[in-house]
C-alpha positions in Angstrom: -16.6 -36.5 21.2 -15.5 -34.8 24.4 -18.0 -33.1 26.5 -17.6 -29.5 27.8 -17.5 -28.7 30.8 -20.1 -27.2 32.3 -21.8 -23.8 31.8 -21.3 -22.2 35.3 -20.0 -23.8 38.3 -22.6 -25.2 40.7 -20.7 -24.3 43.2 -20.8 -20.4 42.0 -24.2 -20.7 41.1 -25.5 -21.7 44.2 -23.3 -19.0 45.8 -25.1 -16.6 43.4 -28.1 -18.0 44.2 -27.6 -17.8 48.1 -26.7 -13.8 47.7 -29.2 -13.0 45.2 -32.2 -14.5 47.0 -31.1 -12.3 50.1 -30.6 -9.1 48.4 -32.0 -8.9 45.1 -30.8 -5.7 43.9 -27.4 -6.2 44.6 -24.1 -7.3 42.4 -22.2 -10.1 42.8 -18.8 -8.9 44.4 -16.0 -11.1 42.5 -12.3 -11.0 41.7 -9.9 -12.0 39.0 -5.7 -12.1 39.0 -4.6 -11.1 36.0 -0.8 -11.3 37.1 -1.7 -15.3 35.9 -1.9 -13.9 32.3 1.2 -11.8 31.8 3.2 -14.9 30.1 0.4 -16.4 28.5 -1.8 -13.7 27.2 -5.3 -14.7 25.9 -6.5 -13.7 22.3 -8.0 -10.3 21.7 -11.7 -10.6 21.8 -12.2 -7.0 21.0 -14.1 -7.8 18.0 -15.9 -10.2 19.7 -17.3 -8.3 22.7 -18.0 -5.5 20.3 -20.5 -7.7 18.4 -22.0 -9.0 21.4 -22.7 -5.5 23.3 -24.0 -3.7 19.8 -26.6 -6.9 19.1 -28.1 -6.6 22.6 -28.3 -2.2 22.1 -30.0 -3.1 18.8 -31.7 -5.8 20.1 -33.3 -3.6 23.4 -33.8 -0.8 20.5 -36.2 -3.1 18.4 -37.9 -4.5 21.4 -38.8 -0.5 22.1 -39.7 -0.4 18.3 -41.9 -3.3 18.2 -44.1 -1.6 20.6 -47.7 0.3 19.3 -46.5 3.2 22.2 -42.5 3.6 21.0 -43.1 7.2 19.9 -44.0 7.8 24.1 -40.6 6.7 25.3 -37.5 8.9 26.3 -34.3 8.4 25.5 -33.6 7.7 29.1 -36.7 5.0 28.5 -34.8 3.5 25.9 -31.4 3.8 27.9 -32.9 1.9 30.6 -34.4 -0.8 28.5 -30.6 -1.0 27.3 -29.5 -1.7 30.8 -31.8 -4.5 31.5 -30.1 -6.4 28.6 -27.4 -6.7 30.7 -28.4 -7.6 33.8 -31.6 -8.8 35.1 -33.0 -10.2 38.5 -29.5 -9.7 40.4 -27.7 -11.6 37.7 -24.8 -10.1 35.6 -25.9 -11.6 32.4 -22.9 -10.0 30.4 -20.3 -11.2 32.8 -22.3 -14.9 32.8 -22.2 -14.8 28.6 -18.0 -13.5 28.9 -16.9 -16.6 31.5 -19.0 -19.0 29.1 -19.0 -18.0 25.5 -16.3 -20.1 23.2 -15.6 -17.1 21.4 -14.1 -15.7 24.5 -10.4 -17.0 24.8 -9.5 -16.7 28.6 -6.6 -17.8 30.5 -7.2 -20.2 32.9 -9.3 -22.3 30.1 -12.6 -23.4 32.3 -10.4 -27.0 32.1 -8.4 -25.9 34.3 -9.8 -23.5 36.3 -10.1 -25.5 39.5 -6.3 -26.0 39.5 -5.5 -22.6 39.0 -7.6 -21.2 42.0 -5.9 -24.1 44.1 -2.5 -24.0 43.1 -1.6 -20.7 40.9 -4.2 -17.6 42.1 -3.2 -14.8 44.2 -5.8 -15.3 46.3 -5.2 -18.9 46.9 -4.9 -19.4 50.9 -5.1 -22.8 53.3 -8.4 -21.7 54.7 -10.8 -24.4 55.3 -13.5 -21.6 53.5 -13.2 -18.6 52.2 -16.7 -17.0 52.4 -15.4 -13.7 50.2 -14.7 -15.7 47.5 -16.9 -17.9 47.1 -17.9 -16.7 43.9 -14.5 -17.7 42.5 -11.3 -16.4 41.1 -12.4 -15.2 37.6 -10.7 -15.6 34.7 -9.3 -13.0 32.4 -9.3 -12.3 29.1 -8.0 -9.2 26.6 -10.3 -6.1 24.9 -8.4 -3.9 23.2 -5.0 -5.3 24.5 -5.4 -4.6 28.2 -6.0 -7.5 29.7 -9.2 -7.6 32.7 -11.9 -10.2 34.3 -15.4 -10.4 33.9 -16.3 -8.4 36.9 -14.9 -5.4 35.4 -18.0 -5.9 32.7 -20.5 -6.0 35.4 -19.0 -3.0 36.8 -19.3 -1.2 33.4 -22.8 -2.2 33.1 -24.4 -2.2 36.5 -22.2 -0.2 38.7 -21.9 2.9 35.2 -26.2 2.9 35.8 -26.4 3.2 39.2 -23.3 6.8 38.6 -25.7 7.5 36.0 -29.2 7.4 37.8 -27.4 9.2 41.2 -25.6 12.0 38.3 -28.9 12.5 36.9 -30.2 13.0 39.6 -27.7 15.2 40.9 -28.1 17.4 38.4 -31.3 17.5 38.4 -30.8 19.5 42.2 -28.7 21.9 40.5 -25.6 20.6 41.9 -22.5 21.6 39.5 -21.2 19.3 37.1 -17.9 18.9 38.8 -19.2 18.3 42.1 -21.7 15.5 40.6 -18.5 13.7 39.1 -17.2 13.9 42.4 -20.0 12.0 44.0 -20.5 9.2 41.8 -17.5 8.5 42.2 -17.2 8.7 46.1 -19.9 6.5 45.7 -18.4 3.9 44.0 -15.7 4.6 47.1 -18.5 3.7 49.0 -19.5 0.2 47.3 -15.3 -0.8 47.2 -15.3 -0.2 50.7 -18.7 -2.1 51.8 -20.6 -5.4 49.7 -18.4 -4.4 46.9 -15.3 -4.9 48.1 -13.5 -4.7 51.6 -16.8 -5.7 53.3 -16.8 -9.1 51.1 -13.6 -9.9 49.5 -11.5 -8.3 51.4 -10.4 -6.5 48.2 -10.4 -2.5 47.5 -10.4 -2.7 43.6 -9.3 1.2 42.3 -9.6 -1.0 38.5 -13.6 -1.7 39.5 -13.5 2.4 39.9 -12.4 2.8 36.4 -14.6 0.2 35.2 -17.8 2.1 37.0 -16.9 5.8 35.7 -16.5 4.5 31.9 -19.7 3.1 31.9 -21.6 5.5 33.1 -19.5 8.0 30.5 -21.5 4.9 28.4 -25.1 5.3 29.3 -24.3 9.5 29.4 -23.5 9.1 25.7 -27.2 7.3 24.9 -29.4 10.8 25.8 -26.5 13.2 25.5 -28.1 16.4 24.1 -25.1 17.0 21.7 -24.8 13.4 19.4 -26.8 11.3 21.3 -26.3 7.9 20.4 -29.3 6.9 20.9 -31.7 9.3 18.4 -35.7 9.6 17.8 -36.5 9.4 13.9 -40.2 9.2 12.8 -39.5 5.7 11.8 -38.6 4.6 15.6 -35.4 4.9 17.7 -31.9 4.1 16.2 -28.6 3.6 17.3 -26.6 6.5 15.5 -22.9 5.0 16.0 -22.3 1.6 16.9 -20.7 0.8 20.5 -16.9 0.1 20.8 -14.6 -0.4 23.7 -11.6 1.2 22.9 -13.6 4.4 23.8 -13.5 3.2 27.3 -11.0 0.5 27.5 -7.5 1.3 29.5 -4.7 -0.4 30.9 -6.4 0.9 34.4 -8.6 -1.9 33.9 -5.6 -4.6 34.7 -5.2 -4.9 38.3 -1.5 -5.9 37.4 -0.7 -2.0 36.9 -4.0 -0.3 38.7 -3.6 -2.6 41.8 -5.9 -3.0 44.5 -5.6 -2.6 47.7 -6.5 -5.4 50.6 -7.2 -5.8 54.2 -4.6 -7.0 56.3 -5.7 -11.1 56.7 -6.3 -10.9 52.6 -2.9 -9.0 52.3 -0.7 -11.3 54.2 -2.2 -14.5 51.8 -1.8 -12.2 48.8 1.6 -11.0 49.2 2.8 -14.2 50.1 1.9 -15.6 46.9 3.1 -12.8 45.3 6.7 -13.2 46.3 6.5 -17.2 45.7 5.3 -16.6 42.5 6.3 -13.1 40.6 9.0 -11.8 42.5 12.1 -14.1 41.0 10.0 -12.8 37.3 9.7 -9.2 37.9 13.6 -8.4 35.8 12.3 -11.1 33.1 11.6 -9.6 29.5 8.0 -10.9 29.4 7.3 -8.8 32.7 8.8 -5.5 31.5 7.3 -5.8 27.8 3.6 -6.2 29.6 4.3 -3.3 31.4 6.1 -1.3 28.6 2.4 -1.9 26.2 1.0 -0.4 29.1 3.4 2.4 29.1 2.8 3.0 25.9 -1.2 2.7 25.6 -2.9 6.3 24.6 -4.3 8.1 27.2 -7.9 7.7 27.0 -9.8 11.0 26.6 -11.6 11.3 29.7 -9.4 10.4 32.5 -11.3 12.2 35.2 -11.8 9.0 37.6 -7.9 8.2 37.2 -7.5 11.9 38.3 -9.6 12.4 41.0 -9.2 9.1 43.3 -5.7 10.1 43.0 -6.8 14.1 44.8 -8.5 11.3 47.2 -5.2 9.1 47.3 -3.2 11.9 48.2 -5.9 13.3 51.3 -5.9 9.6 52.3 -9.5 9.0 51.6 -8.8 5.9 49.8 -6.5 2.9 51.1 -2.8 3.6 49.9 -2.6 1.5 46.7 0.8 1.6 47.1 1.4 0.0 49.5 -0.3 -2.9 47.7 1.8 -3.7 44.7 3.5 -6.4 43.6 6.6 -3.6 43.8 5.7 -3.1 47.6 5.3 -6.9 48.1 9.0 -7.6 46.7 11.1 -5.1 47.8 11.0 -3.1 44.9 10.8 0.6 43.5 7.8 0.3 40.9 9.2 1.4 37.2 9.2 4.7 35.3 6.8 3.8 33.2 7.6 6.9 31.4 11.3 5.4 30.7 9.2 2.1 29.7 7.6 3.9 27.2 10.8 5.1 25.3 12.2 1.5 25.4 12.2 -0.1 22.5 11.5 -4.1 22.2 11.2 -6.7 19.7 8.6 -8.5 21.5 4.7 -8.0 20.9 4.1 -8.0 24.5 0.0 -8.0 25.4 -0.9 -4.6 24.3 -1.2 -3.1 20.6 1.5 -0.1 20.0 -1.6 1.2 17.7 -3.7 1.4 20.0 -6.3 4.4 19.7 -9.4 6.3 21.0 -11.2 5.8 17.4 -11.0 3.0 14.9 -8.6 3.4 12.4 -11.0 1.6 10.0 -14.8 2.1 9.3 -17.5 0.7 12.0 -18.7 -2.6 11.1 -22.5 -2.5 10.3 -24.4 -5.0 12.9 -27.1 -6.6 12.3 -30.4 -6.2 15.2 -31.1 -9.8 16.6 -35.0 -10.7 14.9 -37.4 -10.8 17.0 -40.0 -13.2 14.4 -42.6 -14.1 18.1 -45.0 -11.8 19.8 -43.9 -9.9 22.6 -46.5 -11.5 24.9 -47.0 -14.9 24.6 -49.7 -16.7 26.8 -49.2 -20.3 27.7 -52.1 -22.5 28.9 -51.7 -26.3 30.5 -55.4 -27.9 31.2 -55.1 -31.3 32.3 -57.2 -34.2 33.3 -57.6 -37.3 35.1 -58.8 -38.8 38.2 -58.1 -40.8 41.5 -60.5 -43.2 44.2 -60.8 -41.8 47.7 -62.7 -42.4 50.8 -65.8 -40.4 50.6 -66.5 -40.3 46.8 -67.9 -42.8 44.3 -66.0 -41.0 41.6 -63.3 -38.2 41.4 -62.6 -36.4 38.3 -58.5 -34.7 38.1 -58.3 -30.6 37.1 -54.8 -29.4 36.7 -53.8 -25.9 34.7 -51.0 -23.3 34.6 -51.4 -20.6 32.6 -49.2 -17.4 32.3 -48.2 -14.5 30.2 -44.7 -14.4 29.2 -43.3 -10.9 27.9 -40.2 -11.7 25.8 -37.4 -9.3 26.8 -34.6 -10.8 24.5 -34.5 -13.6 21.8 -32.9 -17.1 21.9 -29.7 -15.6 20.3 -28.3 -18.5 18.0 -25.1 -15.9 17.3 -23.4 -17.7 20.1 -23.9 -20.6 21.9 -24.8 -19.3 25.1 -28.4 -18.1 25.0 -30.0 -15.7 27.3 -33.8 -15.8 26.8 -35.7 -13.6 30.0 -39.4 -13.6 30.4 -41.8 -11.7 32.8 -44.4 -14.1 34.1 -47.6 -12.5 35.2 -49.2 -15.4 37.1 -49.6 -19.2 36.9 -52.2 -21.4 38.8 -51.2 -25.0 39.4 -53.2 -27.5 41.5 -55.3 -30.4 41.8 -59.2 -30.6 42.4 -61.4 -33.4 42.5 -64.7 -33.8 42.2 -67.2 -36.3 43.5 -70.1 -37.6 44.2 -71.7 -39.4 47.7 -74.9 -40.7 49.1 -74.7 -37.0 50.7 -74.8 -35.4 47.5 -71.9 -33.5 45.4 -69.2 -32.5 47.7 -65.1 -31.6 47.4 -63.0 -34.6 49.2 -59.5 -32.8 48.0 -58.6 -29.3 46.9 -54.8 -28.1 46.9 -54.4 -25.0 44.7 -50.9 -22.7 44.4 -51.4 -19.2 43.0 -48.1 -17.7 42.2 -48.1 -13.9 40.6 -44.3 -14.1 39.5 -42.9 -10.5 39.3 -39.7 -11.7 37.5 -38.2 -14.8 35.6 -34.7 -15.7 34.2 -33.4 -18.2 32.3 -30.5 -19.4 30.8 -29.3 -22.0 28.9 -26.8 -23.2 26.4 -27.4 -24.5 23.3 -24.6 -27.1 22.9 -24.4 -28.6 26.4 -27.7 -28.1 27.4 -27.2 -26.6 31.2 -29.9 -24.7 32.3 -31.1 -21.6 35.2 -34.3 -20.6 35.9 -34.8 -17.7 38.7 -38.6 -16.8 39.8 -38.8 -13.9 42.3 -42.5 -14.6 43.6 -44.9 -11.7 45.4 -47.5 -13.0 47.7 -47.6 -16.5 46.8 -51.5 -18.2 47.9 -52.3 -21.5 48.6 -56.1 -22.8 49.2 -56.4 -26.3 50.8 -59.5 -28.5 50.9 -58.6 -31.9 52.4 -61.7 -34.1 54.4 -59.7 -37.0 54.4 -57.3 -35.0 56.6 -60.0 -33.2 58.5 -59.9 -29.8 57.0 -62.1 -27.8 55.5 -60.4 -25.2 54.4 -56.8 -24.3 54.6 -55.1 -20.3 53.7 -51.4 -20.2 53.5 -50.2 -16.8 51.7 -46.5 -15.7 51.9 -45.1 -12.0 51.4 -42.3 -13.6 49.0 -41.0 -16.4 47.5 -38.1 -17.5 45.2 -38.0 -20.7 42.7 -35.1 -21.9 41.6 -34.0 -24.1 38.5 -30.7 -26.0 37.8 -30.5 -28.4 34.7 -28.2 -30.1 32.9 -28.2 -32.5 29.3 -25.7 -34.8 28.6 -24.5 -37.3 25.8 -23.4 -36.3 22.1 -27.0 -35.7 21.1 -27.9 -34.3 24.4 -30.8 -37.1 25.0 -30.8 -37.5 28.7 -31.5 -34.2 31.1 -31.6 -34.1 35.1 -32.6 -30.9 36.9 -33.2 -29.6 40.2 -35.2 -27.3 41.8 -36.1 -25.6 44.8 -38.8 -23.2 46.4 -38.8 -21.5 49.8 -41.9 -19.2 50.2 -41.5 -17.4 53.5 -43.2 -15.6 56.1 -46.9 -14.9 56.0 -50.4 -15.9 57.9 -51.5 -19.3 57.9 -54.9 -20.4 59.0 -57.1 -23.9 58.5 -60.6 -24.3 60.1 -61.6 -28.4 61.9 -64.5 -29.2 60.9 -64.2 -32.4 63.1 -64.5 -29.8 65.9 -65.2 -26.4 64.7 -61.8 -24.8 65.8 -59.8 -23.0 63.8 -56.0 -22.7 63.6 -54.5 -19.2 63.0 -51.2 -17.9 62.8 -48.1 -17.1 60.9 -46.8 -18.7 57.9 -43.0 -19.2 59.1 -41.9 -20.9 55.8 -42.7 -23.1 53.0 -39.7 -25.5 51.5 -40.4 -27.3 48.1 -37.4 -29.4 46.3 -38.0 -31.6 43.1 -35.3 -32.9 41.3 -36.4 -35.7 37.8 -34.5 -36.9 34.9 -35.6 -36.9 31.2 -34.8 -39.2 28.1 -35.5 -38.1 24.0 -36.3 -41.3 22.3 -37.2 -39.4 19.2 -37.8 -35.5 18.1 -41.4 -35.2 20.2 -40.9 -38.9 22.3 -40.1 -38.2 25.6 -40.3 -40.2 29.0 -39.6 -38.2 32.6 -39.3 -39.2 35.8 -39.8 -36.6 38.6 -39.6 -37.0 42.2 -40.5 -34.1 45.0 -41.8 -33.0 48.3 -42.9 -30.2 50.4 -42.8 -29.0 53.9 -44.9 -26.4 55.4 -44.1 -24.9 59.0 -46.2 -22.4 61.2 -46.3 -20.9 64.1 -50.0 -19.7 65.7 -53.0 -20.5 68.2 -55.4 -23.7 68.1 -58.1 -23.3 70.6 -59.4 -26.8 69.7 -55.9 -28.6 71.0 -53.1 -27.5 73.3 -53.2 -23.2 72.6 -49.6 -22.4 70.9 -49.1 -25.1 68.2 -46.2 -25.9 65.4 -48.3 -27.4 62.4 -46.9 -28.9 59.0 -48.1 -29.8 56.0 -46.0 -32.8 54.4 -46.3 -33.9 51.1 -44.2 -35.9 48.8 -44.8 -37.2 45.1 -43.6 -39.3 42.4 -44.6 -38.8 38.5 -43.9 -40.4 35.7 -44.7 -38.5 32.3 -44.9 -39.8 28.3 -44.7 -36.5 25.6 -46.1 -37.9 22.5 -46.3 -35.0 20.6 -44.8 -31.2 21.6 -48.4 -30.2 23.3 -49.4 -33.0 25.2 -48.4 -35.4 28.0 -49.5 -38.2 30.0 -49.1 -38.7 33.4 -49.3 -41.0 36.1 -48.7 -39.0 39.9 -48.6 -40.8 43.0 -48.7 -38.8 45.8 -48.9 -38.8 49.9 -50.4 -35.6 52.0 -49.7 -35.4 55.6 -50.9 -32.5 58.1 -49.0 -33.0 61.8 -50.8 -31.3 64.4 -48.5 -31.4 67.3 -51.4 -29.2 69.3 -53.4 -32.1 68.7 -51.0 -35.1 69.0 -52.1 -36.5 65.6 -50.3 -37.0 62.1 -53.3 -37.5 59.6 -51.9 -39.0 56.0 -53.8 -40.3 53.3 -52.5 -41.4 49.5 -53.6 -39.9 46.2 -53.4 -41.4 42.9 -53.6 -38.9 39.5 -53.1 -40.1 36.4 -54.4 -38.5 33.1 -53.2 -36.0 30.0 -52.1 -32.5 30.1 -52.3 -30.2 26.9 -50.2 -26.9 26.3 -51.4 -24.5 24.1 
């Protein structure tokens, strides 16, 4: 049985990653060629995308439902909780499901996508990096017959809000309809020409602009005051009419007819490849009949955007598109695509001649995804054990996490790809032991990690078993007690942190898994008191670095042994009166764990571990070793 490639590229995903840690509110700014696709058009996943978008309205609907308050939320409550189901913590989960779902016929297949960026893209170039794509050349696939890339579903979702929050609001001032239209829409100007687009890619997308202004004509449908789609009934909220693209759908999503335009480096690589590649094609019936569906594609209803970036083409407010066609790059006058239209052709081409604004056959009825859990769902670890150490007759192991997950979407089984999201209040892990001397009861080693987590994702598939988690962290703590290291008591507490997850399974039966993570908590204040000489160090917290990285392997349906290795490093910058005034100190710690899960709520553990605190103030490296072994219980 061949195994699939993976989910998401690592290479993209640590891209992401990079981008999203820095600026966590932003979208990812990506590009796709569709000029790859004109001779080998992917299937129609119309239907497909349909069922996928409608499930997560009716699924955001119930979760509003579920709730004991769901008669106190607006419509534009129940719009927003519509947003978050696609996209949450910085990452596009709609265009993440479309690059990875098997129901989603694209063209290049994720087989060959490496090729096709290196040898067949439009963007391909002989630089040693290209920083602006470094998210990749998406792929593209068809909706409705007009063929576009996964970005443009981002744009739909994230970039439709944001006109929808800034039209609201607009409104709201009393500014005139018109005029609001007008400024979403220069804002999405705005975005193409900054992180968007120029700034980034190098890449004005007018197709990302069409994409942006149908979905917030999307999100204005949910509250409208006349046919709302979204409607209050005394037995909860209900979607009145299910969602479907070829209301918003146009061949101005295909940046083979609405082109983009580029800057000049980004240009020269771009028309270059265009005239290796499509110029000798541009006369060959395969050409003319993709652009002759286009010709002939209805005009959607609402065509305002189209309209009104071309009032800014023609005041040049916007980069002249036209100058930026494949037509410019050969040599060529661009068609009539009015004369296109009137052509008649035996061959299918890419886009349906019936085409319309509204079905020509009844909706399809879908059915809400079930949620059958409770919305919040605590989870509890307690674990025990214990260790020998200098200073103690006897040490007894504590280790918890708890937390309180809200569940903001179900493990979908529709599809493969599963997008489960949880809001984690806090978890508490740690180690304390407890012991006893000639002295009388004291605390030889303390190391406790308090981490309020504002917001969790995760994804996984089901059939491959690859893996993200995302944890954006608000004022992570840590308390220290170690004797053995001469320290009384130790503060570290950060204004934010980030933890990140990467796994992967692999095999037919999907018995072996690896993973990877990494945390970086960073700045804060940082203090730790001597008790060896009563001075105190105090200063800031400059960073915190954590990476772990284990493999697992299923012997049977609850039979699991683990291997996990880690470390730590802990950097700050302050005062020590007791040693040399502006210190550096570090707290070092690396660990090694092997774990048994005999049944689904417990495991056994056995933790070596080594602690280190370098004091360069002080000219000293203090160490000492920790043994932990013991049983851990979820409930």
């Amino acid at each position: 049985m061949l195994r699939r490639p993976p989910l998401i590229p690592w290479r993209s995903w640590l891209g992401a990653l990079g981008l999203w840690a820095a600026f966590p509110g932003s979208a990812r700014a990506t590009e796709t060629d569709q000029y790859f696709a004109i001779d080998k058009p992917p299937r129609d996943s119309l239907e497909v995308l349909n069922e996928k978008v409608n499930r997560d309205i009716l699924g955001a609907v119930a979760l509003v439902n579920r709730r004991a308050s769901w008669d106190q939320y607006s419509c534009q409550d129940v719009a927003h909780r519509v947003y978050q189901r696609f996209r949450i913590s910085g990452l596009h989960k709609i265009e993440l499901w479309a690059e990875n779902s098997p129901r989603i016929d694209r063209v290049p297949t994720q087989k060959d996508h490496r090729r096709f960026a290196a040898q067949s893209s439009i963007y391909r170039n002989s630089r040693l990096w290209d920083w602006g794509l470094s998210f990749g050349v998406k792929a593209t696939f068809t909706v409705a017959g007009v063929h576009m890339g996964a970005d443009k579903l981002s744009h739909f979702f994230q970039t439709g809000w944001k006109y929808h929050q800034r039209f609201r609001e607009l409104m709201k001032q009393g500014v005139p309809e018109r005029e609001a239209l007008e400024r979403i829409i220069r804002y999405g100007v705005e975005t193409e020409s900054g992180t968007l687009g120029s700034v980034t890619t190098g890449v004005f997308s007018f197709g990302d602009l069409e994409a942006n202004y149908q979905g917030f004509l999307f999100y204005r449908s949910l509250c409208r005051e006349e046919d709302p789609r979204l409607l209050k009934t005394p037995q909860g909220w209900r979607l009145t009419r299910p969602f479907d693209w070829r209301d918003y759908v146009s061949p101005q999503f295909d940046e083979t007819l609405n082109n983009s335009a580029f800057v000049p480096m980004r240009w020269e690589e771009v028309r270059a490849n265009l005239r290796r590649d499509y110029c000798p094609r541009l006369d060959s019936e395969t050409f003319l009949e993709h652009y002759r569906s286009y010709a002939r594609y209805p005009r959607k209803p609402d065509d305002f955007n189209t309209r009104y970036v071309r009032e800014l083409l023609a005041r040049g407010e916007v980069p002249r598109q036209q100058d930026f066609s494949i037509w410019a790059a050969c040599g060529r006058s661009p068609p009539d695509l009015a004369q296109l239209a009137a052509e008649t052709s035996g061959s299918s081409g890419a886009g349906p001649e019936n085409a319309t604004t509204e079905p020509s056959t009844p909706a399809p009825r879908y059915e809400a995804p079930r949620f059958d859990e409770a919305i919040l769902r605590p989870l509890f670890e307690l674990g025990g054990g214990g260790f020998r150490n200098d200073g103690s007759a006897w040490n007894a192991l504590l280790r918890t996490r708890f937390m309180l997950r809200e569940t903001v979407g179900p493990e979908d089984t529709w599809d493969a790809v599963r997008t489960p999201e949880y809001l984690l209040w806090a978890s508490l892990d740690g180690h304390i032991a407890l012991g006893s001397t000639p002295a009388g009861v004291t605390v030889p080693y303390a190391d406790l990690r308090f981490n309020p987590v504002q917001r969790r994702f995760e994804l996984n598939n089901v059939a491959t078993g690859e893996e993200l988690a995302v944890g954006v962290v608000l004022l992570p703590l840590r308390l220290t007690r170690f004797l053995a290291l001469d320290r009384s008591l130790g503060v570290d507490t950060s204004v934010a942190g980030v933890r990140v997850r990467l796994g992967k399974r692999f095999g037919e039966r999907q018995r072996t898994g690896v993973f990877g993570a990494v945390a970086l908590d960073s700045p804060g204040y940082k203090a730790a008191l001597h008790p060896s000489d009563g001075y105190a160090f105090q200063g800031v917290h400059a960073a915190t670095l954590a990476l772990e990285t284990g493999a697992e392997l299923q012997l049977g349906t609850q039979l699991r042994l683990g291997l996990v290795l880690g470390g730590s490093a802990s950097i700050g910058l302050g005062w020590d009166p007791g040693g040399s005034g502006f210190s550096a100190p570090a707290d070092l710690e690396a660990h090694a764990e092997a774990q048994v899960d005999v049944t689904r709520f417990s495991r056994l553990f056995v933790r070596g571990q080594l602690e280190a605190v370098l004091e360069p103030g002080r000219s000293r490296l203090l160490s000492t070793p920790v043994l932990l072994g013991g049983a851990t219980f979820r409930y």
